[in-house]
MIDOSE-1310 file (N, C-alpha, C; in nm, 2 decimals, decimal comma, always signed):
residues 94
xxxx	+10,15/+10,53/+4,89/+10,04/+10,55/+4,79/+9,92/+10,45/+4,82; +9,95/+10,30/+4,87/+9,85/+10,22/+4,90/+9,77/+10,30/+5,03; +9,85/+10,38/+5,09/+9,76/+10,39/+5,21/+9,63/+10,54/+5,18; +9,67/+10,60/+5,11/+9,65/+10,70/+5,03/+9,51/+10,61/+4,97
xxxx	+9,48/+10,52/+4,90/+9,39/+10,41/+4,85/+9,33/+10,41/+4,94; +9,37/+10,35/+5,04/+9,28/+10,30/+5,15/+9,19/+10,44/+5,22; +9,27/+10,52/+5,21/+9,20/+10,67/+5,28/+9,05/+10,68/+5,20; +9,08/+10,65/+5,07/+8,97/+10,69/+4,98/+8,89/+10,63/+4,97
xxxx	+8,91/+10,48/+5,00/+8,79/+10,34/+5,00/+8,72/+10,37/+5,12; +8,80/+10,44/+5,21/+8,66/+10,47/+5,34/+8,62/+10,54/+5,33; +8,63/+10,68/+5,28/+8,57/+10,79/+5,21/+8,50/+10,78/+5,17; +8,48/+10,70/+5,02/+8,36/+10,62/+4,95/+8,27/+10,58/+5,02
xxxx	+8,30/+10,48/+5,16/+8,22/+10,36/+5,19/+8,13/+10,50/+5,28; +8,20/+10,57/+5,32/+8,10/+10,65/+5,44/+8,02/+10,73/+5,35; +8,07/+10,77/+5,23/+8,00/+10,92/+5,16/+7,89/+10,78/+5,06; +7,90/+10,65/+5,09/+7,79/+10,60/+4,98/+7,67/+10,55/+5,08
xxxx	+7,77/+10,51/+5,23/+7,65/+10,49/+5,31/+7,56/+10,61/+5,39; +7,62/+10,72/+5,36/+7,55/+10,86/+5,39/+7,55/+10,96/+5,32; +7,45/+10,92/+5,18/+7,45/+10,98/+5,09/+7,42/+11,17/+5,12; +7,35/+11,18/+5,21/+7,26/+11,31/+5,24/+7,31/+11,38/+5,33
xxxx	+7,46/+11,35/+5,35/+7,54/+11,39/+5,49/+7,70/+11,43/+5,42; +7,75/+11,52/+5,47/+7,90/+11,58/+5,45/+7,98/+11,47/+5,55; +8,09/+11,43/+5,44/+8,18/+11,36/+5,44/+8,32/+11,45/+5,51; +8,39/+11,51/+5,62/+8,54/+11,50/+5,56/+8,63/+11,46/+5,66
xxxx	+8,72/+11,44/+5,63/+8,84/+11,38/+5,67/+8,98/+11,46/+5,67; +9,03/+11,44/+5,77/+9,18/+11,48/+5,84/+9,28/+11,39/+5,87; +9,41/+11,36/+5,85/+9,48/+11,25/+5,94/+9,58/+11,37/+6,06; +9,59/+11,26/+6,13/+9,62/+11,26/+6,27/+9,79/+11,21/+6,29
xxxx	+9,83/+11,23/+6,40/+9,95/+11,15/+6,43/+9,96/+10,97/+6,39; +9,86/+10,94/+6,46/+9,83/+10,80/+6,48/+9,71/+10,73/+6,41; +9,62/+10,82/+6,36/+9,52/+10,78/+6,29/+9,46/+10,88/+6,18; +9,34/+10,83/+6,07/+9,30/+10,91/+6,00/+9,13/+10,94/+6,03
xxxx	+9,10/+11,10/+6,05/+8,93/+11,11/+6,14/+8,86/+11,13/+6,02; +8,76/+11,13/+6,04/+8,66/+11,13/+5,94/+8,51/+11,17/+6,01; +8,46/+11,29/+5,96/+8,36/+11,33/+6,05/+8,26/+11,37/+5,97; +8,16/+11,27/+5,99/+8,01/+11,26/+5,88/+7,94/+11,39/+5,97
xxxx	+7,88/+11,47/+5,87/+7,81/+11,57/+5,93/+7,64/+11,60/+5,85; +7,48/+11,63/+5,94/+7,41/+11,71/+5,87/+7,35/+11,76/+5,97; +7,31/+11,84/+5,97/+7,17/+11,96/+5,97/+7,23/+11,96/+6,12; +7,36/+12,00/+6,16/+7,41/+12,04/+6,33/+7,46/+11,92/+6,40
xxxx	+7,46/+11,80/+6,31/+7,48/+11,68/+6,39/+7,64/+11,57/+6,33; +7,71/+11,57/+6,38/+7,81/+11,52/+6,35/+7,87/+11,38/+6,41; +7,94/+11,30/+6,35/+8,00/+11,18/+6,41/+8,12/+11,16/+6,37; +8,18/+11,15/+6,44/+8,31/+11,10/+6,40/+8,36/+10,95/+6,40
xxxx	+8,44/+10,91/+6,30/+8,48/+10,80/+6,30/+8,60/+10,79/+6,29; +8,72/+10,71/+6,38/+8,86/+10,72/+6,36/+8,90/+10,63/+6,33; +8,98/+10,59/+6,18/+9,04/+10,48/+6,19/+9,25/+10,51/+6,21; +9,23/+10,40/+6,30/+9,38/+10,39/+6,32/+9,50/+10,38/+6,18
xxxx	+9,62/+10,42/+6,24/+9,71/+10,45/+6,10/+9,74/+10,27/+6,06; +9,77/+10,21/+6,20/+9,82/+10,09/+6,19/+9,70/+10,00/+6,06; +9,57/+10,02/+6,11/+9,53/+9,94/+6,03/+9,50/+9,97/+5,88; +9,53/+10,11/+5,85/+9,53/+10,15/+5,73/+9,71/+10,11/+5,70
xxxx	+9,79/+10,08/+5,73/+9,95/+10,04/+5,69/+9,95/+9,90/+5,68; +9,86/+9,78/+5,75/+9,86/+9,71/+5,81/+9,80/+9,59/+5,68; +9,76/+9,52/+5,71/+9,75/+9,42/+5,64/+9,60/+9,40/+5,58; +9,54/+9,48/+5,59/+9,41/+9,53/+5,51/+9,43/+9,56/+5,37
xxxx	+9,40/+9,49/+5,26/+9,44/+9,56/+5,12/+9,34/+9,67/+5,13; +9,35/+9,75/+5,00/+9,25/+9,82/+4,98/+9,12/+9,77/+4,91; +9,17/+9,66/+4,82/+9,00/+9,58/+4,79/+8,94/+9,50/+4,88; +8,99/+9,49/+5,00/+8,93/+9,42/+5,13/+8,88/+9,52/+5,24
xxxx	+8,89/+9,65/+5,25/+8,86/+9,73/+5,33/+8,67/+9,75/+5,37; +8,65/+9,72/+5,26/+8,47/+9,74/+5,24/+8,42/+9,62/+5,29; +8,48/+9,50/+5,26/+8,42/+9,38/+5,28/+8,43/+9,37/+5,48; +8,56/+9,43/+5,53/+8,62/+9,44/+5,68/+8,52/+9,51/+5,71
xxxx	+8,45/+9,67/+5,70/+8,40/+9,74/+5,75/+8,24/+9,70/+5,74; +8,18/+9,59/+5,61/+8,05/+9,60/+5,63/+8,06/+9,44/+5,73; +8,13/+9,35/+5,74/+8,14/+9,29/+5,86/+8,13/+9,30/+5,96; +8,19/+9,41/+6,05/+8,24/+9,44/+6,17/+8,09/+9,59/+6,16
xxxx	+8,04/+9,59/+6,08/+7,87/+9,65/+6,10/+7,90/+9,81/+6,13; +8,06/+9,86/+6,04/+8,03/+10,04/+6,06/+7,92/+10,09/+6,07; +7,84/+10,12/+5,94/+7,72/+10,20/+5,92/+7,68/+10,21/+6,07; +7,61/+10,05/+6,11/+7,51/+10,05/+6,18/+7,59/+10,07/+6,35
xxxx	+7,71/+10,08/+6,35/+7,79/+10,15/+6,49/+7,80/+10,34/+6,49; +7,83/+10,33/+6,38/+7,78/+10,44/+6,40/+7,63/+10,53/+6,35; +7,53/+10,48/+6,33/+7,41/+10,55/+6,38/+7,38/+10,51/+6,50; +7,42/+10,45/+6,57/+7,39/+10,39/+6,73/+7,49/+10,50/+6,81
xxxx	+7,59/+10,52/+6,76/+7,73/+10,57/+6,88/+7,67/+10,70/+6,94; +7,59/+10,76/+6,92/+7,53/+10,90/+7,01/+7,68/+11,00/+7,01; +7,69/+11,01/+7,10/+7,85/+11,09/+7,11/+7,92/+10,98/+7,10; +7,98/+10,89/+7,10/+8,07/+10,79/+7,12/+8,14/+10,82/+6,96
xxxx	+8,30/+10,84/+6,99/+8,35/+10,82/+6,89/+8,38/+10,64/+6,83; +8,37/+10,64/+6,72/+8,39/+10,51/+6,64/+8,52/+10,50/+6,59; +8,59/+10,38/+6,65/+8,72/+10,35/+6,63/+8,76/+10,25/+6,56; +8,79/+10,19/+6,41/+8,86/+10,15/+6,37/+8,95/+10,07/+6,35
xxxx	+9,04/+9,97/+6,40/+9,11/+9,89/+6,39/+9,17/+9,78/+6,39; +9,29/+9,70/+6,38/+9,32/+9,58/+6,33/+9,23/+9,46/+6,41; +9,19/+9,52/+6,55/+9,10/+9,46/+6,61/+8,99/+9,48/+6,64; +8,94/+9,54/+6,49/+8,76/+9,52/+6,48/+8,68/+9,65/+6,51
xxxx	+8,59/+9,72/+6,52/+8,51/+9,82/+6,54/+8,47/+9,87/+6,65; +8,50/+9,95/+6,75/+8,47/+9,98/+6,87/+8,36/+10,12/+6,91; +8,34/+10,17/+7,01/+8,31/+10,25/+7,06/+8,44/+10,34/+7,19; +8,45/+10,48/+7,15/+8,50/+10,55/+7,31/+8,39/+10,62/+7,32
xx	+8,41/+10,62/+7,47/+8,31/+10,70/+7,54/+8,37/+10,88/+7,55; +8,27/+10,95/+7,54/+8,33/+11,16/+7,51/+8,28/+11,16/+7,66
């Protein structure tokens, strides 16, 4: 159930920091995707399962993500998917 929380506090944090843009989300084997979309243009962001199980509460999730500068990694990432985890905010290269 906590992790279930946590699915939804990043849901929020993407659908409040991209108010004008479609929000949705999928989980995965290993992680949960989330793919902000408008007008043909899409991003994906993946966060890992571990760090959603992991030692992240759910009232700390917002405070980790505007640290580690989500928003602003992903309007920069072009294709690069945005990755998520216990070790901070990354880029992969598509």
């Amino acid at each position: 159930m906590e992790t279930q929380l946590k699915i939804e506090t990043v849901r929020h944090y993407l659908q409040n920091a991209f108010p004008e843009h479609e929000v949705h989300d999928h989980p995965g084997d290993l992680q949960h995707v989330f793919t902000i979309y408008r007008d043909g243009v899409s991003r994906e962001v993946t966060v890992w399962r571990s760090f959603l199980d992991d030692r992240h509460a759910a009232d700390k999730i917002t405070g980790y993500l505007d640290h580690h500068r989500l928003v602003e990694m992903i309007r920069t990432a072009g294709n690069r998917l945005v990755i998520v985890s216990n070790l901070g905010i990354s880029y992969e290269g598509r």
